[in-house]
C-alpha positions as CSV (number, residue, x, y, z in Angstrom):
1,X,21.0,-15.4,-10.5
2,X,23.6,-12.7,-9.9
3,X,23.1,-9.7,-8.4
4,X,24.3,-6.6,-11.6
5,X,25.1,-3.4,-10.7
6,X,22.1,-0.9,-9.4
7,X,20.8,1.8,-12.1
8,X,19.1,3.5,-9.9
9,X,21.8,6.2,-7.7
10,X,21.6,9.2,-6.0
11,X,23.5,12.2,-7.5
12,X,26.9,11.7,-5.4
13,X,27.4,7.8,-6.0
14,X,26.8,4.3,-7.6
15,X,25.7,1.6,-5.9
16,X,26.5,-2.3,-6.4
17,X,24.3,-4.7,-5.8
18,X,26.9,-7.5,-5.4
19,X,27.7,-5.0,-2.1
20,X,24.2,-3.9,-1.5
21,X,21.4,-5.7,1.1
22,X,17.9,-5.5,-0.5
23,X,16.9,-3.3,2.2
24,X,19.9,-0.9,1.1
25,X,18.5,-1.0,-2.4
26,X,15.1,-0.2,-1.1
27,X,16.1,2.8,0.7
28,X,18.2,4.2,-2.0
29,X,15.0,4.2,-4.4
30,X,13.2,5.5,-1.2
31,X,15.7,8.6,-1.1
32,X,15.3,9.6,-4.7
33,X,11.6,8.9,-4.8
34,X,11.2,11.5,-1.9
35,X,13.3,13.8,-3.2
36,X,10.8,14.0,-6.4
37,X,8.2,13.9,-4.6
38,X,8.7,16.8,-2.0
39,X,9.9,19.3,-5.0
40,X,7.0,18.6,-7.2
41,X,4.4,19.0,-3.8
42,X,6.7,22.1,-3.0
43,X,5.9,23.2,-6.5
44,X,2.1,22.8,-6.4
45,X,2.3,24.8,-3.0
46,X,3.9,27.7,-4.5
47,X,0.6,27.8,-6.8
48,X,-2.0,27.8,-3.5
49,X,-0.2,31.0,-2.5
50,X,-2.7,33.7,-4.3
51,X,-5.6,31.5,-2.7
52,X,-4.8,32.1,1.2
53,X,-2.7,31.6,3.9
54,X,-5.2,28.9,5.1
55,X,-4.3,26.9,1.6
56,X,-0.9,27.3,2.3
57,X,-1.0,25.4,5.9
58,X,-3.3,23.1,4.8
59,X,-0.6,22.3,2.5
60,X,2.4,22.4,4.4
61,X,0.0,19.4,6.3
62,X,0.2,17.5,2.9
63,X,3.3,17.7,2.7
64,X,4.3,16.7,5.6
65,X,2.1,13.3,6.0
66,X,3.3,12.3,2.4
67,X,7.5,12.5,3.4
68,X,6.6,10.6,7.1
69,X,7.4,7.6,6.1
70,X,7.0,4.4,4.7
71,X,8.9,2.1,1.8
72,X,7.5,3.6,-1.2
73,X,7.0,-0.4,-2.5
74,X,4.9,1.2,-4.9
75,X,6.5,3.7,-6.3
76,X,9.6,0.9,-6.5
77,X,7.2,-1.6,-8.2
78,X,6.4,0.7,-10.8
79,X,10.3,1.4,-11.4
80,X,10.7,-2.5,-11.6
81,X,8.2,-3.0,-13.5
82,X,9.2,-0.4,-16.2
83,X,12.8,-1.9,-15.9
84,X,11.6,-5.5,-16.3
85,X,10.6,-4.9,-19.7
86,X,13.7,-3.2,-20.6
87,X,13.0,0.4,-20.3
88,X,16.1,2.7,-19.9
89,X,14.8,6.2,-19.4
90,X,15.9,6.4,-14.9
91,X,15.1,9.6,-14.4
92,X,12.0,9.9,-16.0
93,X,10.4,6.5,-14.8
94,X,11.6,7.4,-10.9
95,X,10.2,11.0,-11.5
96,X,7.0,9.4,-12.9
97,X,6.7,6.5,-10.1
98,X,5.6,9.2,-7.4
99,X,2.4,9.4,-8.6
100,X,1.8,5.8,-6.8
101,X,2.7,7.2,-3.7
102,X,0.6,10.6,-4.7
103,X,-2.4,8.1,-4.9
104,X,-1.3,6.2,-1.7
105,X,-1.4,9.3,0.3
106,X,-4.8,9.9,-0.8
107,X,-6.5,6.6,-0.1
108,X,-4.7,6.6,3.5
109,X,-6.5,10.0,4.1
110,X,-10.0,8.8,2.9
111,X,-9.4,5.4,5.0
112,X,-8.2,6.7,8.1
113,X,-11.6,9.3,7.8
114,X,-13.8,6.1,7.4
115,X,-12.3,4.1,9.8
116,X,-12.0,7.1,12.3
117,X,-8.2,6.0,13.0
118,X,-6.7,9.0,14.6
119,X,-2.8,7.8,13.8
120,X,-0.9,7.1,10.7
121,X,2.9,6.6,10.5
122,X,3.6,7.2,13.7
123,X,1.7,10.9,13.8
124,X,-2.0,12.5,13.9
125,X,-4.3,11.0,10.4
126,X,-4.7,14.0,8.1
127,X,-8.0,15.0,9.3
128,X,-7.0,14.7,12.8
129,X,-4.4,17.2,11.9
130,X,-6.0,19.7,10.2
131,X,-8.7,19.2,13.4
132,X,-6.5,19.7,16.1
133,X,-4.6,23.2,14.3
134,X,-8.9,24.5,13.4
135,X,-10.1,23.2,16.7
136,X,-13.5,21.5,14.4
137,X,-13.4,18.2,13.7
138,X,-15.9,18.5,11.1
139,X,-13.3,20.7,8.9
140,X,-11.0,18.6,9.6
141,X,-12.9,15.9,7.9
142,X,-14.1,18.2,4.9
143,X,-10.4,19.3,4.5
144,X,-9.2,15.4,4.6
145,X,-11.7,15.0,2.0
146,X,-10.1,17.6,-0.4
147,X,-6.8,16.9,0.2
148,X,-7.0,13.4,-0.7
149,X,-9.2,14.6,-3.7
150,X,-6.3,16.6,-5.2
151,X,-3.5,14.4,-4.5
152,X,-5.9,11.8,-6.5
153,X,-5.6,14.4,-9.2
154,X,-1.9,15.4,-8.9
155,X,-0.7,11.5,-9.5
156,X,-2.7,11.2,-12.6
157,X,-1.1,15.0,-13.9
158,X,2.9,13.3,-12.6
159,X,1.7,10.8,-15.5
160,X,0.4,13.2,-17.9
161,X,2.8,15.6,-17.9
162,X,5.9,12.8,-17.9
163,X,8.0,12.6,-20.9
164,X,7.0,8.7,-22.4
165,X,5.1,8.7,-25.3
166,X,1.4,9.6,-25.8
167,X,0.2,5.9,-26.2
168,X,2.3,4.7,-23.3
169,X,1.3,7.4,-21.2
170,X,-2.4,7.3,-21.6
171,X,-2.4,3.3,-21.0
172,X,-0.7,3.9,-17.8
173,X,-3.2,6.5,-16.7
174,X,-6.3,4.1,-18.0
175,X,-4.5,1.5,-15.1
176,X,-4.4,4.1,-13.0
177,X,-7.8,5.1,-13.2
178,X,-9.2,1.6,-13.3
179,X,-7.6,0.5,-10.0
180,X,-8.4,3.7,-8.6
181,X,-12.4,2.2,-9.2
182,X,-11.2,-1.0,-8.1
183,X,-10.1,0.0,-4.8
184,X,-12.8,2.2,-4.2
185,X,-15.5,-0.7,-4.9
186,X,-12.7,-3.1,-2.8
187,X,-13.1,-0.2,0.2
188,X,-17.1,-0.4,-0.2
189,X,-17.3,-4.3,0.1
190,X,-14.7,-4.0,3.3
191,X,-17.8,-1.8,4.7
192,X,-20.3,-4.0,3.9
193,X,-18.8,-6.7,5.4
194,X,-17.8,-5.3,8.4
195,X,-21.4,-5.2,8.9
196,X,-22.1,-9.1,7.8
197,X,-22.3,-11.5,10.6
198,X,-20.8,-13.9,8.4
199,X,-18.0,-13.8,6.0
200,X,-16.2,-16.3,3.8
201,X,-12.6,-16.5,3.1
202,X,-13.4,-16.3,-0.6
203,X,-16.0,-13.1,0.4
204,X,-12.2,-11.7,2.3
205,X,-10.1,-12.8,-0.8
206,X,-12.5,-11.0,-3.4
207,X,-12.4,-7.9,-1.5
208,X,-8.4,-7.9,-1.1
209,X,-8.2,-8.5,-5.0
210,X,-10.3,-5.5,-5.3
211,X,-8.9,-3.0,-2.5
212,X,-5.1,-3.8,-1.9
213,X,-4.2,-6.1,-5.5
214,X,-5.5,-3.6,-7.5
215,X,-3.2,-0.4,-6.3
216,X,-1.1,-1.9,-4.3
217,X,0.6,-4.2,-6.1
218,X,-0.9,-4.7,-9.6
219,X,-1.7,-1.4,-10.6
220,X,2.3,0.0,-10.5
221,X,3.4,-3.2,-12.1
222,X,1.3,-3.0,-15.0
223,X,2.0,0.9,-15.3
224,X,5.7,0.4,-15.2
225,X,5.6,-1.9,-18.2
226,X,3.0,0.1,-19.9
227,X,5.5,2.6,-20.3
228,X,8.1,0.2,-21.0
229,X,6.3,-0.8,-23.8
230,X,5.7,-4.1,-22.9
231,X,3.6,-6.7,-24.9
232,X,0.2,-7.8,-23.8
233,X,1.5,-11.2,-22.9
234,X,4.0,-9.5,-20.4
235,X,1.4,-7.2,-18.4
236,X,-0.4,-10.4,-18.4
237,X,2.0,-12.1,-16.2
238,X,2.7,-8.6,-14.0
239,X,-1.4,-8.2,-13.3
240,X,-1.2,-12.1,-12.0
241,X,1.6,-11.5,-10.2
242,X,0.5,-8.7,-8.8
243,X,-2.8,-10.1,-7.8
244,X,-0.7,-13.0,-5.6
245,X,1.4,-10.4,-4.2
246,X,-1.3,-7.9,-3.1
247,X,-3.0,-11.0,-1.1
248,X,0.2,-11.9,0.9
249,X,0.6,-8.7,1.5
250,X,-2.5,-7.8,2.7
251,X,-3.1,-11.5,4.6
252,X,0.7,-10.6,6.3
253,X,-0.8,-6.6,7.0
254,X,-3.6,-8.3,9.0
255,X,-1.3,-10.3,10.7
256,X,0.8,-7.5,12.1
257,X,-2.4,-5.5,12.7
258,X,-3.2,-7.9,15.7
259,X,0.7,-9.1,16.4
260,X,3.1,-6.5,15.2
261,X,4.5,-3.5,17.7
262,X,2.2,-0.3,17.4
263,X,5.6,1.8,17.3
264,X,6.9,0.3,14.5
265,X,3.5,0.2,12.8
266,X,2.6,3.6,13.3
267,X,-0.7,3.3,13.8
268,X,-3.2,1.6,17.1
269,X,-2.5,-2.6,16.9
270,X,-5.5,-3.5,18.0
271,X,-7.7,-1.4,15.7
272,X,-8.7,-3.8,13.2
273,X,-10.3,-5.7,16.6
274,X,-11.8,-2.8,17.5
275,X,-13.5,-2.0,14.8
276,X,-14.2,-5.5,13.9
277,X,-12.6,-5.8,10.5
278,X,-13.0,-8.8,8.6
279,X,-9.5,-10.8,8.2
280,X,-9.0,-14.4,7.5
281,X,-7.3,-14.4,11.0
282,X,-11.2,-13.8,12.5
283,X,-12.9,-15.6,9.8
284,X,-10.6,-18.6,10.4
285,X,-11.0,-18.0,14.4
286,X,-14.6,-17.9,14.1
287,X,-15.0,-21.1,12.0
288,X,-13.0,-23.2,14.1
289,X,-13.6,-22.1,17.6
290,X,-15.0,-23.9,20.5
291,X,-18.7,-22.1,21.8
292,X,-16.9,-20.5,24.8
293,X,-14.1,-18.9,22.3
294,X,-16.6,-18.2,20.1
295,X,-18.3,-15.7,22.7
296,X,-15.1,-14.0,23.3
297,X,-15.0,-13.5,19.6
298,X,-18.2,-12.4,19.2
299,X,-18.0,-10.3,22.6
300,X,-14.8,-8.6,21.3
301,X,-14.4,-8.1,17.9
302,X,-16.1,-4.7,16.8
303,X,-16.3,-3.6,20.3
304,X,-15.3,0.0,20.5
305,X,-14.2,0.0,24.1
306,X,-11.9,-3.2,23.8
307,X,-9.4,-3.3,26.9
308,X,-5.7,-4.5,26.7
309,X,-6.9,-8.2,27.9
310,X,-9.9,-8.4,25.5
311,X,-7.1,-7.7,23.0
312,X,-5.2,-10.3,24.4
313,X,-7.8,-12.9,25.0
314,X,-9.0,-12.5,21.0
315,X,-5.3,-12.8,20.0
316,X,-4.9,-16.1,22.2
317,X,-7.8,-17.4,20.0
318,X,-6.5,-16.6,17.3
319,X,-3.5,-18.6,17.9
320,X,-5.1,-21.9,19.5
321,X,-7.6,-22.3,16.8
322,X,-5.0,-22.1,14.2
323,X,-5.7,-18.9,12.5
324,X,-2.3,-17.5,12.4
325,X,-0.9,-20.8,11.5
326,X,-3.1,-20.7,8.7
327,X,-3.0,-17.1,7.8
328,X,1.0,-17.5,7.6
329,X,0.7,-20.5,5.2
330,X,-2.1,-19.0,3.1
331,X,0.1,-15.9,2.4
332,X,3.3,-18.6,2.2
333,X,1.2,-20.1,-0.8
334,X,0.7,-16.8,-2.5
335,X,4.3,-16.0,-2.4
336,X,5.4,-19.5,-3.8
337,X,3.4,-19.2,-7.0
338,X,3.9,-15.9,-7.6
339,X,7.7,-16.2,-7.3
340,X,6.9,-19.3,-9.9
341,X,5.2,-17.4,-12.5
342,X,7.7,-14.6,-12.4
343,X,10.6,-17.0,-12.8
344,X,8.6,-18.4,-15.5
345,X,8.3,-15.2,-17.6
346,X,11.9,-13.9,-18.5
347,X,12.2,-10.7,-17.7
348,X,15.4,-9.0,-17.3
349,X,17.6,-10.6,-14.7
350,X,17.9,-7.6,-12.3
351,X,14.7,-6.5,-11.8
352,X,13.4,-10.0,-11.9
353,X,15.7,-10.8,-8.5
354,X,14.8,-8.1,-6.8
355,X,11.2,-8.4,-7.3
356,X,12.0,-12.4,-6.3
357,X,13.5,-10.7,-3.2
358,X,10.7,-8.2,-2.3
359,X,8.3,-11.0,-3.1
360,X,10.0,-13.0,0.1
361,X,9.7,-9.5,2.3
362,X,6.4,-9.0,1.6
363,X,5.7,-11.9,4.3
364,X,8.8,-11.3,6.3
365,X,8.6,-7.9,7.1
366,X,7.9,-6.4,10.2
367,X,6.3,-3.3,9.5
């Protein structure tokens, strides 16, 4: 399939795609999704201003953990998914995809409060911030709570107040509201099961459908060709395709949680162990391990004070018994029949290749 030239361009210069790496593409959306998104939260600060000067910091904190980082996937799947179907309007669907990474910025806040991870991208969580500048962690907590709240809020006003039509704009918030519920009831289970002595893969697989399909993945998919104007069969195939995607990548996240660089992640490596988080790289350990592994497993995983060899000893487990091996192949098996079904479907050629080609990253990134 050949590469056409790139839409999507900063204000200073086109880009080719016969010339361009995907990871060039990727950070060129990345530059003008930022660029939207840190003068609309700019905008919404300039409103706290008759509140208090406490507002305003707490603001300037908001702003400053949404522009550290990341790929902005999301906010690129919903532009890709709009241009699959053929829709044209470039500014308007890139000014419209921040409100995925609007709700991404509030589920990271509310996770990292419930899983009491002190680092995300590289700095202090949220309500580790707002702790350290107030000196109380239980403000902190209450203000993490808030935030996230109101950047909840602020995604669904990017779609409301966009310029797509009425009907397209309301079945694009309906999406967004209903994978907002599915995430939430995907977090839940993750809790529950953390507390379960025993978990099945399809128990695992159920809860990643619900917590990382249905926003990460699924959700700007189907919005972007909601407000394409897609048919029904079309946002068929993108909420399937979405599903298999969200499941590599969550299978692959899991993976670099226990084997990826803590730098490059920007948060702890070891903290899924720690807080003994359900993965199919422990389920898989657990059902396959000898009794004497199966102690260390049981000894280690959940335990709050894990040392550097504990972490070690659980990851050579993981790698005798076959669990990354497996874990690899499982997400391998996603990515195969999702590339298939996307193949299958026709969209437009250039958003179709680079989804093919994001489809391969999701399993071969690093971070």
């Amino acid at each position: 399939m050949k590469r056409t030239k790139l839409k999507l361009k900063n204000q200073n210069s086109k880009i080719k795609n016969s010339n361009t790496s995907f990871e060039l593409e990727v950070k060129e959306y990345k530059f003008r999704i930022e660029e939207f998104l840190k003068g609309y939260l700019e905008g919404e600060k300039k409103k706290l201003a008759s509140i208090s000067p406490a507002s305003l910091q707490i603001m300037d904190f908001v702003i400053e953990f949404c522009m550290r980082g990341g790929k902005r996937l999301r906010a690129v799947l919903l532009i890709k998914g709009y241009e699959a179907v053929g829709g044209k309007k470039e500014t308007e669907i890139v000014h419209t995809s921040i409100c995925m990474e609007l709700m991404e910025a509030f589920l990271l806040i509310h996770d990292d409060i419930i899983d009491n991870d002190p680092i995300r991208r590289g700095g202090p969580s949220f309500h580790k911030l707002v702790e350290e500048w107030k000196k109380d962690k239980a403000f902190g907590v209450s203000a993490g709570i808030m935030a996230g709240d109101m950047l909840s809020n602020l995604g669904a006003s990017v779609i409301l107040s966009s310029k797509f039509g009425e009907g397209c704009k309301l079945g694009a918030l309906k999406e967004y509201n209903e994978s907002l519920l599915s995430c939430f009831q995907g977090e839940l289970y993750d809790v529950i099961l953390e507390n379960e002595n025993k978990v099945s893969e399809a128990q695992l697989l159920k809860m990643i459908g619900l917590k990382t399909s249905s926003y990460t993945t699924v959700a700007p998919l189907v919005m972007g060709a909601i407000l394409g104007g897609a048919t029904d069969a079309k946002i068929k195939v993108f909420r399937e395709f979405g599903i298999l995607l969200g499941a590599a990548f969550q299978i692959t996240d899991d993976i670099l949680g226990s084997f990826g660089e803590e730098k490059k992640l920007g948060k702890p490596v070891n903290s899924d162990i720690r807080q003994g988080k359900k993965t199919l790289l422990s389920i898989y350990a657990l059902d396959n391990a000898s009794s004497s592994e199966t102690k260390v497993l049981k000894r280690n995983l959940g335990n709050k004070n894990l040392t550097e060899k504990d972490f070690d000893d659980v990851r050579e487990i993981f790698i005798k018994t076959g669990a990354l091996d497996y874990a690899k192949s499982k997400a391998r098996g996603y990515i195969s029949k999702a590339k298939n079904l996307l193949i299958s479907a026709k969209f437009e050629s250039e958003p179709t290749e680079f989804l093919l080609e994001l489809s391969d990253f999701m399993i071969t990134r690093k971070l």
